[in-house]
FIKEZA-948945 format. One line per 10 residues: number of its first residue (from 0); for each residue x, y, z of C-alpha. Coordinates in nm, 4 decimals. Example, Ala and Ser with C-alpha at 12.3 -4.5 7.8 and 13.67 -1.06 7.14 Angstrom:
BEGIN
0) 1.2300,-0.4500,0.7800 | 1.3670,-0.1060,0.7140 .
This chain:
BEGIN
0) -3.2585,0.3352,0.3919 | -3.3166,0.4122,0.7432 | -3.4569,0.0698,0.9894 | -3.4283,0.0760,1.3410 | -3.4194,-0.3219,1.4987 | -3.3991,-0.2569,1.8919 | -3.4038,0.0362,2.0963 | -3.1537,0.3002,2.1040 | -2.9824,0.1817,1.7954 | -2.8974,0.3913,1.4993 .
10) -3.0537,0.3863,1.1772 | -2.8849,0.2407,0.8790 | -2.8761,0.5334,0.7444 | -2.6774,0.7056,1.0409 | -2.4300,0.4175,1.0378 | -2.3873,0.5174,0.6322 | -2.3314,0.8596,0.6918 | -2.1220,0.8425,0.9521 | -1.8963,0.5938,0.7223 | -1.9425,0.8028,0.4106 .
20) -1.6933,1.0598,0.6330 | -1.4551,0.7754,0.6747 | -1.4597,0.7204,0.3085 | -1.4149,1.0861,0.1991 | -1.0836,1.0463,0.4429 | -0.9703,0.7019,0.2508 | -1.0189,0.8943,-0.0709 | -0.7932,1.1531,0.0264 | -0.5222,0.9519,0.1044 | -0.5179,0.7450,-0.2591 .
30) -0.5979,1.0948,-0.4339 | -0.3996,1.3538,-0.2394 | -0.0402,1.1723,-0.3109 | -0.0169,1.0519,-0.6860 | 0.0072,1.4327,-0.8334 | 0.3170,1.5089,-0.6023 | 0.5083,1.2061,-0.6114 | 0.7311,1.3763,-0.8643 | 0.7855,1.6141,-0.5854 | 0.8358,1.3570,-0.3525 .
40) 1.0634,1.1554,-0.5543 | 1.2817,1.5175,-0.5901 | 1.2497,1.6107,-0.2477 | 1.4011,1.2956,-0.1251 | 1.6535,1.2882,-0.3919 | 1.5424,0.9623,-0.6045 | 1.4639,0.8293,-0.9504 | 1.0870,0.8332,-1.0250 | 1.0607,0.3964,-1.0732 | 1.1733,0.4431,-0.7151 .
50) 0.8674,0.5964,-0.5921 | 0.6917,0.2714,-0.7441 | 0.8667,0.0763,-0.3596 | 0.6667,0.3016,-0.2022 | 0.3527,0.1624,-0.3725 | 0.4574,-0.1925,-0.2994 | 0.5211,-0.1180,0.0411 | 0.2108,-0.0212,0.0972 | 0.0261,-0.2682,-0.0480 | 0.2376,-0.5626,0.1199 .
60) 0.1597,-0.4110,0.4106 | -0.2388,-0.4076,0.3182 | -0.2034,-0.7265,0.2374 | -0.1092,-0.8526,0.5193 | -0.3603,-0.6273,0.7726 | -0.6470,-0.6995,0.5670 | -0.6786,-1.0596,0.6278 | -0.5648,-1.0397,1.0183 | -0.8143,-0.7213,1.0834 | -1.1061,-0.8494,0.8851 .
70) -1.0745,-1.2037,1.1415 | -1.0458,-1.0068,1.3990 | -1.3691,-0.8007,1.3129 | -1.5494,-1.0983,1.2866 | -1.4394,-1.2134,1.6598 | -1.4513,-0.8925,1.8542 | -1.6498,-0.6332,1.6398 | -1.5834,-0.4627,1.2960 | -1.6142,-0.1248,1.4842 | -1.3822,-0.1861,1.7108 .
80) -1.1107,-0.3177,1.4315 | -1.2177,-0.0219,1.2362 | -1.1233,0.2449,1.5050 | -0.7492,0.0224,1.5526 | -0.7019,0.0625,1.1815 | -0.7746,0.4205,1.1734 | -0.5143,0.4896,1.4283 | -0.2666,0.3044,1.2886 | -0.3426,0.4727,0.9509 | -0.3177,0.8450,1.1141 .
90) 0.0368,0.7051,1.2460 | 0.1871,0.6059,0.8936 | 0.0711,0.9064,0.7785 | 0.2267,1.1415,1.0008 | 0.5521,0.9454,0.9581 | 0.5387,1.0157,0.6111 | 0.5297,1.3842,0.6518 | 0.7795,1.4058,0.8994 | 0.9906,1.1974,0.6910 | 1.3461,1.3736,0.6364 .
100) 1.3929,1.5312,0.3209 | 1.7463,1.5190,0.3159 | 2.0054,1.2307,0.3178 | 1.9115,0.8291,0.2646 | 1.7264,0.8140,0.5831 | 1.4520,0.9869,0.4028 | 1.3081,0.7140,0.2076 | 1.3272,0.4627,0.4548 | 1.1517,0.6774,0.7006 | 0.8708,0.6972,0.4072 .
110) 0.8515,0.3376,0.3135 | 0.7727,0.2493,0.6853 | 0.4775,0.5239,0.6990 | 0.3783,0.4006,0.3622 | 0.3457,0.0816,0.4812 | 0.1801,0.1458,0.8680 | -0.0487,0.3648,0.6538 | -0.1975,0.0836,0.4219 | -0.4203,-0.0386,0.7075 | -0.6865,0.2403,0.5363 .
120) -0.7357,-0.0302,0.2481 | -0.9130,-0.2577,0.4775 | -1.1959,0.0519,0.6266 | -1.4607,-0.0497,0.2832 | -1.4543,-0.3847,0.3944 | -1.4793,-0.3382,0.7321 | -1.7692,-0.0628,0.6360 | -1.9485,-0.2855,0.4148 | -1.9646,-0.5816,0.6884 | -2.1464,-0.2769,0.9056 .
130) -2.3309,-0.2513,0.6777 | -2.4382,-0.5516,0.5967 | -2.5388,-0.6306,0.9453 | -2.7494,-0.3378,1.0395 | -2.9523,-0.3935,0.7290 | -3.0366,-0.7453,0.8578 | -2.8426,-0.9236,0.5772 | -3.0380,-0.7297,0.2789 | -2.8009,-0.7568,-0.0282 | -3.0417,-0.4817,-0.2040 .
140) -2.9826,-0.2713,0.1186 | -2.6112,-0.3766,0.1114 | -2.5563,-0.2678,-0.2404 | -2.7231,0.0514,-0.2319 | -2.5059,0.1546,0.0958 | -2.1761,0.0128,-0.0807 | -2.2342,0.2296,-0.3342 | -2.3117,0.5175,-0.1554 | -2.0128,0.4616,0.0182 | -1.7604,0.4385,-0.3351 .
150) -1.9523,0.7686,-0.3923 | -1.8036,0.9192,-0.1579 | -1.4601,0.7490,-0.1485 | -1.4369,0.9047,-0.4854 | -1.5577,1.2789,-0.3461 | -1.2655,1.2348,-0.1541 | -1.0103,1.1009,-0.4197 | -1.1402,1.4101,-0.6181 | -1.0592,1.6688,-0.3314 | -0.7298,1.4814,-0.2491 .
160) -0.5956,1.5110,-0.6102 | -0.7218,1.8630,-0.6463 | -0.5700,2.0339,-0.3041 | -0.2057,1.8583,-0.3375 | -0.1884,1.9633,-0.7012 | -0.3031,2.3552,-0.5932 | -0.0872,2.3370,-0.3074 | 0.1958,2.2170,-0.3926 | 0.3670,2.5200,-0.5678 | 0.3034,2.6964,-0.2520 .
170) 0.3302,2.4722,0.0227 | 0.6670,2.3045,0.1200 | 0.6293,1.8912,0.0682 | 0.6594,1.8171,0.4411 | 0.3847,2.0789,0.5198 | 0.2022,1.9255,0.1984 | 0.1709,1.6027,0.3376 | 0.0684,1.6557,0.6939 | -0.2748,1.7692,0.5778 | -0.4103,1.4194,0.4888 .
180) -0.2361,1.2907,0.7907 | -0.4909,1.5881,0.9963 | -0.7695,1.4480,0.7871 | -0.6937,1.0696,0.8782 | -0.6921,1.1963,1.2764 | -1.0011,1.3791,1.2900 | -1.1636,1.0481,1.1585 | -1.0593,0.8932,1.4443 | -1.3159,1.1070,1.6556 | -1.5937,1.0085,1.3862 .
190) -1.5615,0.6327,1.3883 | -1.4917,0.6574,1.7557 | -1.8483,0.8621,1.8659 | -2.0499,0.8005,1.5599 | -2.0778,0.4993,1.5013 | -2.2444,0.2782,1.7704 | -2.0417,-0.0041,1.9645 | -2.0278,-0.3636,1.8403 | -2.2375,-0.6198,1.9988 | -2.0552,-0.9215,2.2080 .
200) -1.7553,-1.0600,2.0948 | -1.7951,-1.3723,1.9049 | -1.6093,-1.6768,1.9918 | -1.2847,-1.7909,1.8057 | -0.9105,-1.6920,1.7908 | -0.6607,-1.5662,1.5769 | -0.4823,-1.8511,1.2986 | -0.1339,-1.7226,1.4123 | 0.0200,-2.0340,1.1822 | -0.1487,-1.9153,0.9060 .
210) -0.0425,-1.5392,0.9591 | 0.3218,-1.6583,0.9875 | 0.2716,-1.8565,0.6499 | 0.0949,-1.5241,0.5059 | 0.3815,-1.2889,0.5778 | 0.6546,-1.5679,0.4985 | 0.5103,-1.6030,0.1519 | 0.4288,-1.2709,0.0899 | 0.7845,-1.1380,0.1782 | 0.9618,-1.4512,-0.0077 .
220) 0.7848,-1.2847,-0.3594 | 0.8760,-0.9384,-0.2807 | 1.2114,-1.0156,-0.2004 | 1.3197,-1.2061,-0.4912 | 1.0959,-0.8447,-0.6902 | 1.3707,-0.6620,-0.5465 | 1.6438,-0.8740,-0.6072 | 1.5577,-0.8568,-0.9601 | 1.5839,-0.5079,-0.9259 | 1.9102,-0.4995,-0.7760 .
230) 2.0665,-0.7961,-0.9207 | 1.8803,-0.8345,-1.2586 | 1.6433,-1.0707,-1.4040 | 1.9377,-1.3137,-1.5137 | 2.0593,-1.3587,-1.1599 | 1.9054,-1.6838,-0.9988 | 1.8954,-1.5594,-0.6759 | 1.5388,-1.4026,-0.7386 | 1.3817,-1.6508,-0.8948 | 1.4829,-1.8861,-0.6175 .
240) 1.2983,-1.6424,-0.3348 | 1.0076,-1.6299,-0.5735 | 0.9179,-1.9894,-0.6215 | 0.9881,-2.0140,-0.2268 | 0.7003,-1.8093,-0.2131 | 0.5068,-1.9509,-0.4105 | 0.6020,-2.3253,-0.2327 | 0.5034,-2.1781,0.0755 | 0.1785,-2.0513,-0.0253 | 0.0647,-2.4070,-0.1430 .
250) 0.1657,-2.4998,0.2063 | -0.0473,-2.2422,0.3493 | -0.3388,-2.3690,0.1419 | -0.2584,-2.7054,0.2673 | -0.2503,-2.6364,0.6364 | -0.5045,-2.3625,0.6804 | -0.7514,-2.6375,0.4933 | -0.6863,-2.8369,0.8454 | -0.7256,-2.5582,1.0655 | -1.0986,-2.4859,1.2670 .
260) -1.0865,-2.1017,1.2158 | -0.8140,-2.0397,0.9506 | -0.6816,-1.7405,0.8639 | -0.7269,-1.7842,0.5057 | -1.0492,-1.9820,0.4876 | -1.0090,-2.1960,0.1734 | -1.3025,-2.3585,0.1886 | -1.4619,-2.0425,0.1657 | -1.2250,-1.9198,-0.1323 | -1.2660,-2.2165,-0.3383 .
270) -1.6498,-2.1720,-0.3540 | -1.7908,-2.1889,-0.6538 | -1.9453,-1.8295,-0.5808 | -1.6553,-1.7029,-0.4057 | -1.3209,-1.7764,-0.6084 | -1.3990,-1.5798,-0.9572 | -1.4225,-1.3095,-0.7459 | -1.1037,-1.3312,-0.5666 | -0.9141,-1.3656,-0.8557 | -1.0957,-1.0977,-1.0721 .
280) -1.0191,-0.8713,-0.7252 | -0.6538,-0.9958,-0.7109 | -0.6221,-0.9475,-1.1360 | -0.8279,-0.5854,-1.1201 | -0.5391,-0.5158,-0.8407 | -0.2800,-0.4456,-1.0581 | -0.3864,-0.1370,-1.2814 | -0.6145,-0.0022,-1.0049 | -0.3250,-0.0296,-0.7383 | -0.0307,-0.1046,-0.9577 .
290) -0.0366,0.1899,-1.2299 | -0.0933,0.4695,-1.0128 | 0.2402,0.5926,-0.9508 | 0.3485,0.5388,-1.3054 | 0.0321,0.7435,-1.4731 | 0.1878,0.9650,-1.2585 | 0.5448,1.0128,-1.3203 | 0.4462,0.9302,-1.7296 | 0.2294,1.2769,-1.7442 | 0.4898,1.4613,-1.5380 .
300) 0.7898,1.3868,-1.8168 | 0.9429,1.6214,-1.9720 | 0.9254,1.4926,-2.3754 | 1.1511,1.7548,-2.4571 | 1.4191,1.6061,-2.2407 | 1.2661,1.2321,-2.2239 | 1.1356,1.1860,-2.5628 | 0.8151,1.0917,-2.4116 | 0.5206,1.2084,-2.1339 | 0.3038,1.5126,-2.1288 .
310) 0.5566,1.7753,-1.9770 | 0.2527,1.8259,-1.7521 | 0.2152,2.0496,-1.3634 | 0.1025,1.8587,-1.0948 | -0.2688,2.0943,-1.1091 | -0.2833,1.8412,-1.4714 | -0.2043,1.5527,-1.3053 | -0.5029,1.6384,-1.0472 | -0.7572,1.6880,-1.3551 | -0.6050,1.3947,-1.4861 .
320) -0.7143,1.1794,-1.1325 | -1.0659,1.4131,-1.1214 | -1.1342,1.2740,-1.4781 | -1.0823,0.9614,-1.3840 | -1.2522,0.9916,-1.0042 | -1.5572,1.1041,-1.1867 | -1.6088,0.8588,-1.4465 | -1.5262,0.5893,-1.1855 | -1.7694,0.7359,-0.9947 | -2.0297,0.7404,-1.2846 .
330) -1.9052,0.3534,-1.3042 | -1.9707,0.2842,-0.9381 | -2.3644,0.4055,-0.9412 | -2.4531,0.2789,-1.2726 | -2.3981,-0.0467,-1.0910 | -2.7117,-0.1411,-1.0040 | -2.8465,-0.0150,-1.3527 | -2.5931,-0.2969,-1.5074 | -2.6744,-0.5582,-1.2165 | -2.9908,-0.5824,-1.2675 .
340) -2.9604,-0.6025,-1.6607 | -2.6625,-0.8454,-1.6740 | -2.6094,-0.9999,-1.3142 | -2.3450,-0.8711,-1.0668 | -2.1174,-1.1131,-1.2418 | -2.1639,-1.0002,-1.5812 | -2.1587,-0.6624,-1.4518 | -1.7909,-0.7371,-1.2969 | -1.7156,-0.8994,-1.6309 | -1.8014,-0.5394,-1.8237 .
350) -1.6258,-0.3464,-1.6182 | -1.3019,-0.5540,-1.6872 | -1.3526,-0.5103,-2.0546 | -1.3821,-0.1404,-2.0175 | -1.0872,-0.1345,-1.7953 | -0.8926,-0.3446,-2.0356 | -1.0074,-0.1195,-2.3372 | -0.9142,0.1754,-2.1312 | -0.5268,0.0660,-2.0432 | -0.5208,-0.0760,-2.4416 .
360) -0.5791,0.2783,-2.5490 | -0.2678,0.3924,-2.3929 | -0.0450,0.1791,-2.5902 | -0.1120,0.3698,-2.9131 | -0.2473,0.6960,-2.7981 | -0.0247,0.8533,-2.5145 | 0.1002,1.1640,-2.6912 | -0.1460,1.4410,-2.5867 | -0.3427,1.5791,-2.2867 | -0.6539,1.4800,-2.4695 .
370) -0.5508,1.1159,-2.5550 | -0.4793,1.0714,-2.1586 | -0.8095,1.1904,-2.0436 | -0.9827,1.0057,-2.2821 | -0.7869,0.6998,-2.1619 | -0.8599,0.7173,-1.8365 | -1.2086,0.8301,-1.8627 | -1.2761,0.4627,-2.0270 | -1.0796,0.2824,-1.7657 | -1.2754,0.4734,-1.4728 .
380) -1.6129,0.3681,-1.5657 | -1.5414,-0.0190,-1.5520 | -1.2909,0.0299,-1.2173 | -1.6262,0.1831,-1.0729 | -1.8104,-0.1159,-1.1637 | -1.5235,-0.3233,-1.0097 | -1.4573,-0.0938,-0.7092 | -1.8633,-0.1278,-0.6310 | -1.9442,-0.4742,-0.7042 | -1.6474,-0.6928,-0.6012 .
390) -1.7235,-0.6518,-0.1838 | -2.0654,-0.6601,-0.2360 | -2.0416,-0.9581,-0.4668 | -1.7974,-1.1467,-0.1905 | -2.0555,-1.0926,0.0930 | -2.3383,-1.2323,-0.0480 | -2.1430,-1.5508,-0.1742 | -2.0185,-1.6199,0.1779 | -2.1412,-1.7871,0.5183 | -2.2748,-1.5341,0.7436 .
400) -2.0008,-1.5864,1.0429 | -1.7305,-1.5134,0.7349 | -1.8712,-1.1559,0.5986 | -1.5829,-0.9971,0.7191 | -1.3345,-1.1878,0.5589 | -1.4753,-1.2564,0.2331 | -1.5512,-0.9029,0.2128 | -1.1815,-0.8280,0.3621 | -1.0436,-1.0637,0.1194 | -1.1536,-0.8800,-0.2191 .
410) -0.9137,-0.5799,-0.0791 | -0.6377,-0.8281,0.0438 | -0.6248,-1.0143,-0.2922 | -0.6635,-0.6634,-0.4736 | -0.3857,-0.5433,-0.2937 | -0.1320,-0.8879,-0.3243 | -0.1879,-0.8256,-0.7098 | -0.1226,-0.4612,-0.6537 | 0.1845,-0.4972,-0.4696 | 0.3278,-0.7193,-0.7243 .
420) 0.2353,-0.5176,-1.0166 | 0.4447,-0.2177,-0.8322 | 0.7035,-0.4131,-0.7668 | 0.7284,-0.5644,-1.1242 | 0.6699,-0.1745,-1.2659 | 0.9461,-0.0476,-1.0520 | 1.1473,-0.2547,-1.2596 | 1.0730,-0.2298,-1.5314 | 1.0683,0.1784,-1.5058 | 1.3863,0.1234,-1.3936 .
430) 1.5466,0.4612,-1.4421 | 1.8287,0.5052,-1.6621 | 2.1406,0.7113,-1.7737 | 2.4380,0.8307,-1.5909 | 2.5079,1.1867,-1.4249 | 2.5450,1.3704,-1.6759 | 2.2385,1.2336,-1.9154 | 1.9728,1.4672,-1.8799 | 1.7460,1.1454,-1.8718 | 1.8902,1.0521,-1.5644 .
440) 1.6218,0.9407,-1.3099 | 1.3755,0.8819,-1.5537 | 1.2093,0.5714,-1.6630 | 1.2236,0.4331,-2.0212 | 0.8939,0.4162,-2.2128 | 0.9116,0.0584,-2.3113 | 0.8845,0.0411,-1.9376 | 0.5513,0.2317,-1.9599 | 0.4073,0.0392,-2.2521 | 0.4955,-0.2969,-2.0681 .
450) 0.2651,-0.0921,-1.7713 | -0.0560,-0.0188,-1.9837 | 0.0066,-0.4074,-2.1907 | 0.0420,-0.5871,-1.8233 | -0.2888,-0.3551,-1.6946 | -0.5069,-0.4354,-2.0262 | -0.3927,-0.7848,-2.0346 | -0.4889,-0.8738,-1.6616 | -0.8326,-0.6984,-1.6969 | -0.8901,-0.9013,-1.9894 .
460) -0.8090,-1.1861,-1.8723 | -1.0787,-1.1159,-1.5362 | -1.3119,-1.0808,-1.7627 | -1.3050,-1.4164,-1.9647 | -1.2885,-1.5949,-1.6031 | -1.5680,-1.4281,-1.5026 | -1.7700,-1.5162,-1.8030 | -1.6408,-1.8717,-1.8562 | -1.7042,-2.0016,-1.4887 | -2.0597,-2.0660,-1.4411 .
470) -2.2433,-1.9954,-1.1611 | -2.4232,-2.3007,-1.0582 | -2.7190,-2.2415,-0.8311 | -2.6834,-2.3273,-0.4094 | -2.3165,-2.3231,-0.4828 | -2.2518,-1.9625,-0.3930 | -2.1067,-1.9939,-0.0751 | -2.0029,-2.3055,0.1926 | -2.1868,-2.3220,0.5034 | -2.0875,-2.1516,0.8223 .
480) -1.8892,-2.3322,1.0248 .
């Protein structure tokens, strides 16, 4: 893997290892948290469908970096943007374990660090576009390195989800969650001295009408999410802030397909090449993203008290995650195996039939420890597929001056259909009873089967685009601008 293309510059395989330590830190953070949210959810004294606005916090945050960092990686240097991110990412996630565990304050404290911390979702991107260039535009190269790179994302979402759920019976919650915030800071010093400076800084500026259009949007959906949350899904009030959002998206669409150097690049996304794999991305979003938090709090219920869950420790919820790391894993680097068989498209297109299987199982089998690993074992092999192929897939379907973003844009659409997955599983896991139910703070199971239905139905749903949409030769990509 190693190639050397001017003197004094590091070898592609440097560059790989040197990101493969960034990865095992991004795997960390998504593995280290889901076991304790439970704890989390107790420790700052709310319901567990609460801990789901954490989530969407997050990811609206992510969604909104992703599209701004990956442009500005392609202007001034995807090193550069990848050091800013990491520091913002080691903020948010010291905020989040200084967070005050007692009183309201508490959860607002840890819905801003949630948020500042989701710039880590745009690092495999950012990594891949590295990548990509050191290894002269290979796709062969590229795909081997990506998926060296999921390899060890997963490592880390494997030693995440295994130290939080040893440590938590010992270790108080805000001690508990500044180790991943120590991780994400000694990263800092790893992207910062090994991995070799960008070249010049490309010409262009930031779309800052197409940001403001982005966020407006994006907050418009989310807010009328909440409303229904507070208000209910009769109340018009929501529905009214969600079709703003979605009127102001078409109106993003509309100007950014005017601008020179948009933002959101439609003519890039509307590719024949490029938009199946948006949407599968933005579709795959919502059980990858959106059903974390409730696997969670589902295995940690009490079904003596609840009627339902696995009455399960947080060290079961880790073995749980391993499971699932592992066979995701075993997903992720039988990719090129599949690839070459079926395509990278048809390879996409199993994977979302395995994930959809996988999420389908749960609605009939969610009774025993055995039924859940099995369940997620199935899911993880096709989100490795997915997790593996989709930047990849977006790279080599885009101009060369738009890497970056069409690489950044399989996490930013991943993470818009994540967000709004939370946000619509917050609701419905709604938490019910008064104070003196014994059910009180937890979440009704219909609102877990409507989880696993909306997470087997999207996947399936990837997966018939993906087939159905034919890839027409030379129309993979638009040309650089």
């Amino acid at each position: 893997m190693s190639t050397v293309t001017r003197p004094g510059a590091q070898t592609l395989f440097a560059i790989v290892g040197a990101l493969s330590v960034v990865e095992v830190a991004s795997g960390v953070l998504q593995g280290f948290y889901t076991p304790v949210f439970t704890d989390v959810a107790r420790a700052l004294g709310i319901g567990d469908g609460d801990v789901n606005w954490f989530e969407a916090a997050q990811l609206v945050a992510s969604a909104l970096l992703v599209p701004v960092l990956a442009r500005l990686a392609d202007l001034h240097g995807h090193r550069r943007v990848l050091l800013v991110s990491t520091a913002v990412t080691a903020l948010g996630t010291w905020v989040m374990a200084l967070a005050p565990t007692t009183g309201a304050a508490g959860f607002g404290v840890f819905v801003v660090g949630s948020a500042l911390q989701g710039a880590y979702v745009v690092w495999l991107p950012l990594e891949v576009a590295v990548v990509h260039r050191r290894a002269a535009a290979d796709d062969r190269r590229t795909r081997r390195a990506a998926g060296t790179l999921v390899a060890f994302l997963q490592v880390g979402v494997l030693v995440g989800a295994l130290s939080s759920g040893a440590l938590v019976t010992v270790l108080p919650v805000p001690v508990l969650l500044a180790l991943p915030a120590v991780v994400v800071t000694l990263c800092l010093a790893v992207v910062r001295f090994g991995i070799e400076p960008d070249r010049a800084r490309a010409p262009g500026r930031l779309d800052l009408p197409g940001l403001a259009l982005l966020t407006t949007a994006l907050l418009l959906v989310m807010a009328g999410l909440v409303a229904v949350r507070l208000l209910g899904p009769g109340a018009v009030l929501p529905w009214l802030l969600v079709a703003a959002g979605l009127a102001t998206l078409v109106l993003l669409v509309r100007v950014e397909a005017l601008q020179a150097e948009p933002l959101v690049d439609v003519p890039v996304l509307a590719a024949p090449g490029q938009w199946p794999i948006q949407l599968t991305a933005f579709l795959f979003g919502m059980s990858v993203l959106g059903a974390q938090v409730p696997l969670s709090t589902f295995a940690r219920a009490d079904p003596a008290v609840t009627g339902y869950g696995l009455g399960a420790a947080a060290s079961f919820v880790s073995v749980l995650i391993g499971l699932y790391v592992l066979t995701l894993l075993a997903g992720a680097l039988l990719l090129p195996l599949v690839a070459r068989a079926l395509g990278t498209r048809g390879a996409m297109a199993a994977g979302c039939a395995t994930v959809a299987v996988g999420y389908a199982l749960w609605l009939p089998f969610h009774d025993t420890a055995a039924q859940a690993l099995t369940n997620m074992g199935v899911a993880g092999v096709g989100s490795g597929l997915l997790v593996a192929a989709l930047p990849t897939a977006a790279v080599a379907a885009a101009p060369a001056d738009r890497t970056g973003f069409a690489a950044g844009m399989t996490n930013t659409t991943k993470t818009i259909g994540g967000a709004i997955a939370s946000a619509v599983f917050a609701v419905a896991l709604a938490a019910t009873g008064g104070i003196d139910d014994p059910t009180a703070g937890a979440a009704p199971l219909s609102g877990y089967l409507t989880v696993w239905a909306v997470c087997a139905a999207t996947a399936a749903v990837a997966g018939v685009v993906l087939v159905s949409v034919r890839q027409r030769p030379g129309t993979e990509s638009v040309p650089g601008r």
